[in-house]
ZADO-1210 file (C-alpha; in nm, 4 decimals, padded with zeros to 6 digits):
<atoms>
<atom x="04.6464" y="-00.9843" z="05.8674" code="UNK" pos="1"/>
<atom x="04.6987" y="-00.6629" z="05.6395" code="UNK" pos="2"/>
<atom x="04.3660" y="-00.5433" z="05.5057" code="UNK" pos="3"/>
<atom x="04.4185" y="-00.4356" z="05.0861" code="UNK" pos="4"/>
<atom x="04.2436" y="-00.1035" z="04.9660" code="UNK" pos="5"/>
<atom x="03.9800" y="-00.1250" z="04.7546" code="UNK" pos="6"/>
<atom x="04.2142" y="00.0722" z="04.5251" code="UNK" pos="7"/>
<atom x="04.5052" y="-00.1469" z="04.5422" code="UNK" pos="8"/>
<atom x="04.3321" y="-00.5027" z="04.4769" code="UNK" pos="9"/>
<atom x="04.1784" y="-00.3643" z="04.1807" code="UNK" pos="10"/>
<atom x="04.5315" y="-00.2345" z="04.0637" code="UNK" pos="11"/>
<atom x="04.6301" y="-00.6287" z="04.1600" code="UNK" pos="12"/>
<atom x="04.3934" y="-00.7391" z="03.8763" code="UNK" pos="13"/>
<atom x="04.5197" y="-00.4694" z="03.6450" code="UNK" pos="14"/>
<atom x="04.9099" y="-00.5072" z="03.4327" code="UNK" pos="15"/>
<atom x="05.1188" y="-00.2056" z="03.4637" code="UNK" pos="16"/>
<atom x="05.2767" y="00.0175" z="03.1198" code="UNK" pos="17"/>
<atom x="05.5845" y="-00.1528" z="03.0659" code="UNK" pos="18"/>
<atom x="05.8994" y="00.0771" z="02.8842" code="UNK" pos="19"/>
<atom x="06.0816" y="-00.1220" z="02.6640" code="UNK" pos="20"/>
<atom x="06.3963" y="00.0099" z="02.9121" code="UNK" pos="21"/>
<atom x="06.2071" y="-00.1369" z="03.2120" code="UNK" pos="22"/>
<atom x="06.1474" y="-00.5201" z="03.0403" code="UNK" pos="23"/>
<atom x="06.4999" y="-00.4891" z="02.9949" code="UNK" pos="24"/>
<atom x="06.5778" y="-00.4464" z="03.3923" code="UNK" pos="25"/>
<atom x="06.3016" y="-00.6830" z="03.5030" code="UNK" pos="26"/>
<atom x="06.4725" y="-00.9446" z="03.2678" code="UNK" pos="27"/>
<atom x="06.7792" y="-00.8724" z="03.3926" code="UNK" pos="28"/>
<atom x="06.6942" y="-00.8540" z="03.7928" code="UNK" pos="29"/>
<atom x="06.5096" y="-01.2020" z="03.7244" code="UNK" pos="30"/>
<atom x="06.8450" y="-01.3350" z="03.5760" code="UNK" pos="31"/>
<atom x="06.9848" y="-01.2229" z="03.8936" code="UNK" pos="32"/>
<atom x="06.7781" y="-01.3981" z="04.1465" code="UNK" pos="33"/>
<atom x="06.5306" y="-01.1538" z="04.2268" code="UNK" pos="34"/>
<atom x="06.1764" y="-01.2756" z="04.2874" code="UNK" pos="35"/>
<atom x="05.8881" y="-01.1602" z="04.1032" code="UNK" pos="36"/>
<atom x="05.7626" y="-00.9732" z="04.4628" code="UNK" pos="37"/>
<atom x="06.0698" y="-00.8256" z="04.5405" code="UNK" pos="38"/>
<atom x="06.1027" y="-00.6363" z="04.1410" code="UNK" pos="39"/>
<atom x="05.7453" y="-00.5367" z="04.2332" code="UNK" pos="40"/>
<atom x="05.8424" y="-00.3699" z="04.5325" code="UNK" pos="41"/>
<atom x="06.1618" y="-00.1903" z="04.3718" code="UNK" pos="42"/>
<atom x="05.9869" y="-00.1125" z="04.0631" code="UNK" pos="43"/>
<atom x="05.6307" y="-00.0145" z="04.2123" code="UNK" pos="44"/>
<atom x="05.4910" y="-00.2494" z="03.9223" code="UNK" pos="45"/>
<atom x="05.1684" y="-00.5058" z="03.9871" code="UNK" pos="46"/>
<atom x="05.2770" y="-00.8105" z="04.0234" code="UNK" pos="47"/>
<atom x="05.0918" y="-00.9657" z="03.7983" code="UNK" pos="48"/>
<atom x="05.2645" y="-00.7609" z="03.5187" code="UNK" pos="49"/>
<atom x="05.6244" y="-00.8696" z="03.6354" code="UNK" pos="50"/>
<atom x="05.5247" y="-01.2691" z="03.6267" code="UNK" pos="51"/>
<atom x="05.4072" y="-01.1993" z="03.2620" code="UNK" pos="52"/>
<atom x="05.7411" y="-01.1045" z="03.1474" code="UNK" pos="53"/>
<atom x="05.9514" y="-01.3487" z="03.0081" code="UNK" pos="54"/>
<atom x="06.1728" y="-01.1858" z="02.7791" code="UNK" pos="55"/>
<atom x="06.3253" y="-00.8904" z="02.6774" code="UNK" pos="56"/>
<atom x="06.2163" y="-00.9494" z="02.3124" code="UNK" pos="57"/>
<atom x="05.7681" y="-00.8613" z="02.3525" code="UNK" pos="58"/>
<atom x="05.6246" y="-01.1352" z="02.1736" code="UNK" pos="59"/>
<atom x="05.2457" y="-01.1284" z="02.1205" code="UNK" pos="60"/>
<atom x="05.0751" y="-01.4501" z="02.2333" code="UNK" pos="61"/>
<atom x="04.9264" y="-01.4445" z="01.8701" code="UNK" pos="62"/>
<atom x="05.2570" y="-01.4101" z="01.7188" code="UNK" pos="63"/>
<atom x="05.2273" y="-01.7545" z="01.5580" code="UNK" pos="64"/>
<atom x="04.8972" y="-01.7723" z="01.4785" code="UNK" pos="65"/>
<atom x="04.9260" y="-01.3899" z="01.2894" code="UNK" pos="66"/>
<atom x="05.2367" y="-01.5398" z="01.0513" code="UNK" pos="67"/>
<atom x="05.0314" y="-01.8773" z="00.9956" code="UNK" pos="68"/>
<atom x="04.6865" y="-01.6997" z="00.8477" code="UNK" pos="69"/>
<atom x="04.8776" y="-01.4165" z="00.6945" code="UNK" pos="70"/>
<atom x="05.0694" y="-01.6713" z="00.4964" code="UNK" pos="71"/>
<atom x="04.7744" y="-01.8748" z="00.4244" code="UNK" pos="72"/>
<atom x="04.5057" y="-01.6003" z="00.3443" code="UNK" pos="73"/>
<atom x="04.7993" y="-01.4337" z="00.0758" code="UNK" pos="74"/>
<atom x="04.8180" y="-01.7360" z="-00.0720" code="UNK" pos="75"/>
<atom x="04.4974" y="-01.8236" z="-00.0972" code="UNK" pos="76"/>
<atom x="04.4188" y="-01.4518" z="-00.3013" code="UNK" pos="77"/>
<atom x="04.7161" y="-01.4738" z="-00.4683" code="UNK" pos="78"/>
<atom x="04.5474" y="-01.8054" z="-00.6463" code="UNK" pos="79"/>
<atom x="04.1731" y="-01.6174" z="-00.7006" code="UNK" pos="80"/>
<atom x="04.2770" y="-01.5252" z="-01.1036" code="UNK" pos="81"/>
<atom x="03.9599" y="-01.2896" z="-01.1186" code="UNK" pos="82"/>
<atom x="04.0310" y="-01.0996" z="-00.8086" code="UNK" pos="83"/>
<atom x="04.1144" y="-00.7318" z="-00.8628" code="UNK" pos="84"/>
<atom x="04.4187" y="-00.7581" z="-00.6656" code="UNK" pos="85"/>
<atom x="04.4578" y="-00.3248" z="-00.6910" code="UNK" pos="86"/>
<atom x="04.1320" y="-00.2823" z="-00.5061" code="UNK" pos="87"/>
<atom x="04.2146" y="-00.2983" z="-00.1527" code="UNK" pos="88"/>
<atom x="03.8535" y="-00.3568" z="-00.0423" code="UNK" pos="89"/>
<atom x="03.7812" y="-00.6189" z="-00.2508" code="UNK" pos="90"/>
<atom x="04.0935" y="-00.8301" z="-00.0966" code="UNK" pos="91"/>
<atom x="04.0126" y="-00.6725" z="00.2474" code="UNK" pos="92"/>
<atom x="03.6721" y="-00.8708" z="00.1936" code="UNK" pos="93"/>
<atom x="03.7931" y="-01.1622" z="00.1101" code="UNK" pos="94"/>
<atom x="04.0566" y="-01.2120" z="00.2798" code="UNK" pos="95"/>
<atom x="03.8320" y="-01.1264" z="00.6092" code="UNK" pos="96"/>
<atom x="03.6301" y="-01.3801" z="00.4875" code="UNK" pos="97"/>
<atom x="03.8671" y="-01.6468" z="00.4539" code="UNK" pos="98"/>
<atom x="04.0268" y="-01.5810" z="00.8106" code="UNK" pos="99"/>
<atom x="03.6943" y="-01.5713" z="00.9929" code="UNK" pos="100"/>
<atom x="03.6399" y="-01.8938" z="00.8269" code="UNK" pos="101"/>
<atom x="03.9518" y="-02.0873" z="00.9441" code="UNK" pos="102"/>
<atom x="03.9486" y="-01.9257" z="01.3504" code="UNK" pos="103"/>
<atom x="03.5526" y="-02.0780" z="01.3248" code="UNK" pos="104"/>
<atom x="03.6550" y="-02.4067" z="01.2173" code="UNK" pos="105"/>
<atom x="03.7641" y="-02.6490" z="01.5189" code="UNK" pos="106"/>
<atom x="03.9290" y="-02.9313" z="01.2971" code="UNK" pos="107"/>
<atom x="04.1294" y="-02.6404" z="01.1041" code="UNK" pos="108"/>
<atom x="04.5147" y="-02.6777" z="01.1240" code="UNK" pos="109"/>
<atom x="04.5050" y="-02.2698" z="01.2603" code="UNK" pos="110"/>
<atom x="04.2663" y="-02.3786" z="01.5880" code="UNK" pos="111"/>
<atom x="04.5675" y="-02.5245" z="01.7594" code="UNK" pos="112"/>
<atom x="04.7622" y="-02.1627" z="01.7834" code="UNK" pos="113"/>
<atom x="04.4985" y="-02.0201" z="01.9326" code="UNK" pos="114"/>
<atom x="04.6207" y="-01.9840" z="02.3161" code="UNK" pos="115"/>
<atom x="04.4038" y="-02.1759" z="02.4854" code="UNK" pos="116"/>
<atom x="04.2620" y="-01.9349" z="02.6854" code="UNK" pos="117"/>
<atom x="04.1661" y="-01.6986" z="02.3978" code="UNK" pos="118"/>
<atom x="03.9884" y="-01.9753" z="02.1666" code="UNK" pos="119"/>
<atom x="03.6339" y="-01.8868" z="02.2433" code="UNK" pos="120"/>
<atom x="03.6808" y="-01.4816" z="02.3112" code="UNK" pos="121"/>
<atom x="03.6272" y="-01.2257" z="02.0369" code="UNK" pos="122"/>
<atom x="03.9421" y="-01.1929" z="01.7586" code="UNK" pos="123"/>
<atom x="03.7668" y="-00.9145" z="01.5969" code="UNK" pos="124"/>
<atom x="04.0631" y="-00.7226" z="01.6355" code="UNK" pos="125"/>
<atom x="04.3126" y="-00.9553" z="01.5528" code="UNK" pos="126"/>
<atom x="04.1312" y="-01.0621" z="01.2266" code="UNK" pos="127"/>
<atom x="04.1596" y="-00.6496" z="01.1381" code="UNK" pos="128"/>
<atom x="04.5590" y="-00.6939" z="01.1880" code="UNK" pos="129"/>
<atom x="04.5830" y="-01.0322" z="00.9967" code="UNK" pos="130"/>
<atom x="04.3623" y="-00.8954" z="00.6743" code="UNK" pos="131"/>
<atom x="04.5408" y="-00.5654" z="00.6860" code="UNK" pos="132"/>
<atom x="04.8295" y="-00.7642" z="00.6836" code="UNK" pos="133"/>
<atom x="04.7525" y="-00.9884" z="00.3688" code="UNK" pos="134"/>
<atom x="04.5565" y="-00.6575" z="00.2171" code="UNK" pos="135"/>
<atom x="04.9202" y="-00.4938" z="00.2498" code="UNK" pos="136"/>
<atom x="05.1529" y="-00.8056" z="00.0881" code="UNK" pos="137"/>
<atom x="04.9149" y="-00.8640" z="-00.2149" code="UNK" pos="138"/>
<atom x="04.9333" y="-00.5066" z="-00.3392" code="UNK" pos="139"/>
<atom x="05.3093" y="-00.4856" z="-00.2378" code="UNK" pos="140"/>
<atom x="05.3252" y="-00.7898" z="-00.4531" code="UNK" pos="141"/>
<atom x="05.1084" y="-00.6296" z="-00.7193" code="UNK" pos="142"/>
<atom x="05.2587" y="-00.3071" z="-00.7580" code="UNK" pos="143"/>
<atom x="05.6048" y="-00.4615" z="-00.8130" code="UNK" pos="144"/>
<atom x="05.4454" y="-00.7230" z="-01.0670" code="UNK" pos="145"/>
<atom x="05.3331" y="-00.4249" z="-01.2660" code="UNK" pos="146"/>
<atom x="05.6232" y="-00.2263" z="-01.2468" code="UNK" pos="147"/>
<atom x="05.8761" y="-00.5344" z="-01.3525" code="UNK" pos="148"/>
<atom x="05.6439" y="-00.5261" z="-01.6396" code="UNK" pos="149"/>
<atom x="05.6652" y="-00.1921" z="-01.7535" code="UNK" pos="150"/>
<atom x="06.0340" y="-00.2097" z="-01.7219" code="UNK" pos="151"/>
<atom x="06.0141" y="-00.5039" z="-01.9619" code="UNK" pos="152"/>
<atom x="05.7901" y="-00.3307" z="-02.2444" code="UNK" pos="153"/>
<atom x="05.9393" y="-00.1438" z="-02.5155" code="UNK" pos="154"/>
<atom x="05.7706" y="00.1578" z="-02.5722" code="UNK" pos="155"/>
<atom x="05.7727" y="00.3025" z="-02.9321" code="UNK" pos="156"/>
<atom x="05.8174" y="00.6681" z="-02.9620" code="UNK" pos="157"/>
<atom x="05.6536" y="00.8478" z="-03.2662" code="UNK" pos="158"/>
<atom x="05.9508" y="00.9860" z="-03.4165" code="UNK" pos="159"/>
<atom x="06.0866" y="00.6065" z="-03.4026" code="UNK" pos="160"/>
<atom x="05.7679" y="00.5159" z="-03.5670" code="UNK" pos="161"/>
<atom x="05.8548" y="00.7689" z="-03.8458" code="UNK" pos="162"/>
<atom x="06.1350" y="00.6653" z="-03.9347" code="UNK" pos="163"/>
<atom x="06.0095" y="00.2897" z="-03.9460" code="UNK" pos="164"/>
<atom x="05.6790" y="00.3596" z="-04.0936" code="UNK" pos="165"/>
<atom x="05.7581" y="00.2258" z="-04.4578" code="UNK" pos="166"/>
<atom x="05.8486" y="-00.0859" z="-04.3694" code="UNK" pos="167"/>
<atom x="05.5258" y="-00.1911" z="-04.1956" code="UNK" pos="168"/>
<atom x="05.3391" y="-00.3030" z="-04.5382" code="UNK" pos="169"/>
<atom x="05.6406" y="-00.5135" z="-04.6366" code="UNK" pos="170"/>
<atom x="05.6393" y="-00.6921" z="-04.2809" code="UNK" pos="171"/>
<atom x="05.2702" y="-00.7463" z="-04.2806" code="UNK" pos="172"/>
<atom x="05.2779" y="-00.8884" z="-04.6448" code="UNK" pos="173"/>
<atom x="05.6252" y="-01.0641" z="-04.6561" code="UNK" pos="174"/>
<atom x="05.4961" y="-01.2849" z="-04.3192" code="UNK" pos="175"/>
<atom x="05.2098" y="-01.4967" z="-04.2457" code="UNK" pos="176"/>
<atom x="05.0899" y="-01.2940" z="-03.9037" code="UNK" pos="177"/>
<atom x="04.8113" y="-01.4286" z="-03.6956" code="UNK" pos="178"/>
<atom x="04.4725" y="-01.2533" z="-03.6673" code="UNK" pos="179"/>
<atom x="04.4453" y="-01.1323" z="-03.3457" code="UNK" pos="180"/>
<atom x="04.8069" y="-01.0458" z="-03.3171" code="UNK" pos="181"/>
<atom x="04.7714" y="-00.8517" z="-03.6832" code="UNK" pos="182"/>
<atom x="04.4764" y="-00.6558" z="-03.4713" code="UNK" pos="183"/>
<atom x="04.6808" y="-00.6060" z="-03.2385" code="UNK" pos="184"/>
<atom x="04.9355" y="-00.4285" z="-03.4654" code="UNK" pos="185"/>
<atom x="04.7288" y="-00.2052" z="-03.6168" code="UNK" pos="186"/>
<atom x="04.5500" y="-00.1063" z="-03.2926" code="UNK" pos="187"/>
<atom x="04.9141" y="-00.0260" z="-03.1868" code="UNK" pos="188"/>
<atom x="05.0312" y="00.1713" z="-03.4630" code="UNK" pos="189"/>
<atom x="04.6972" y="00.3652" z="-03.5456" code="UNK" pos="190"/>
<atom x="04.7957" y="00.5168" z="-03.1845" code="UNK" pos="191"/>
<atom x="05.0822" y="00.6957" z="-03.3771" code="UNK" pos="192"/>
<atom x="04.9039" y="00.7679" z="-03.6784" code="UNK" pos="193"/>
<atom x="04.6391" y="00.9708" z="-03.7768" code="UNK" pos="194"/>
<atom x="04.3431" y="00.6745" z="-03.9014" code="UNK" pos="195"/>
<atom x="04.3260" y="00.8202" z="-04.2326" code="UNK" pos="196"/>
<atom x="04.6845" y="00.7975" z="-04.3473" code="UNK" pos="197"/>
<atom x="04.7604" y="00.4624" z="-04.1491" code="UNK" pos="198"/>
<atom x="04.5154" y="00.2931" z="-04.3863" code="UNK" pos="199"/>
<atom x="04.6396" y="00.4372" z="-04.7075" code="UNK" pos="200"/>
<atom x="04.9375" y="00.3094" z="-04.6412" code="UNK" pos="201"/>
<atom x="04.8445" y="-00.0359" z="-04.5742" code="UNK" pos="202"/>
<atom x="04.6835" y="-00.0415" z="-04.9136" code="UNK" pos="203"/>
</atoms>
């Protein structure tokens, strides 16, 4: 009976670094017949490492459950109106909150893509991917929210204003304008204007 080293069955319980050009052979060699021992041997790879590969394509075993949280933790700050969506700590936060939540909850819909043998172990580290995750999509959302919306406002310059000065009295007294939006107007041009001459000419 061959005797293991102390080093070697410790190695056994250990995967091997897999290159990206090596999960491409192993695939292949597997393709072509070759058992799982005999790609150990060749490659001078555990085992243990070569039975876990299934595919060329890596594919975390969390893969599903990462897309299904992301999705619903974005959504779910997306809808929070008050949230200050620019302060990535605040979301961060939340979103933490709202993740921790659903992987505590047996009954939730998320509990099922936990791999079984992961459901009771510590996710710390895949909550930090997932809220980074829906941290990164809400301000990428953000951002280009804001920017669509600066694209869309006309900004007066002051020599525009200049020119167009002398009709503002006959607008503001030829139609009926709402209160806050006449506040608005004046708050607007008094930017252009020093606050002594805008009035006089409004009178």
């Amino acid at each position: 009976m061959v005797k293991y080293s102390k080093a070697l069955r410790q190695r056994s319980r250990k995967y091997d670094k897999i290159t990206q050009e090596e999960r491409v052979q192993i695939v292949q060699m597997k393709e072509n017949g070759s058992t799982c021992r005999e790609i150990s041997e060749i490659m001078n790879k555990n085992i243990k490492t070569i039975q876990s590969i299934k595919s060329i394509e890596k594919k975390s075993e969390y893969a599903d459950l990462k897309k299904a949280l992301i999705d619903f933790g974005f959504q779910k700050i997306m809808e929070m109106q008050q949230l200050d969506k620019r302060n990535s700590k605040i979301i961060g936060k939340q979103a933490s909150k709202l993740i921790k939540e659903q992987l505590e909850e047996k009954t939730s819909d998320f509990w099922n893509l936990i791999p079984e043998q992961k459901k009771f172990s510590n996710k710390r580290r895949i909550i930090q991917q997932i809220v980074l995750n829906i941290v990164e999509k809400v301000q990428n959302v953000t951002h280009k929210t804001n920017d669509n919306h600066y694209q869309q406002t006309t900004i007066i310059t002051k020599e525009e204003f200049e020119e167009k000065k002398d009709e503002v009295p006959n607008i503001l007294i030829e139609q009926p304008i709402p209160l806050l939006i006449a506040k608005a107007y004046y708050r607007l041009m008094s930017l252009f204007i020093p606050t002594k001459n805008f009035y006089t000419c409004l009178q």
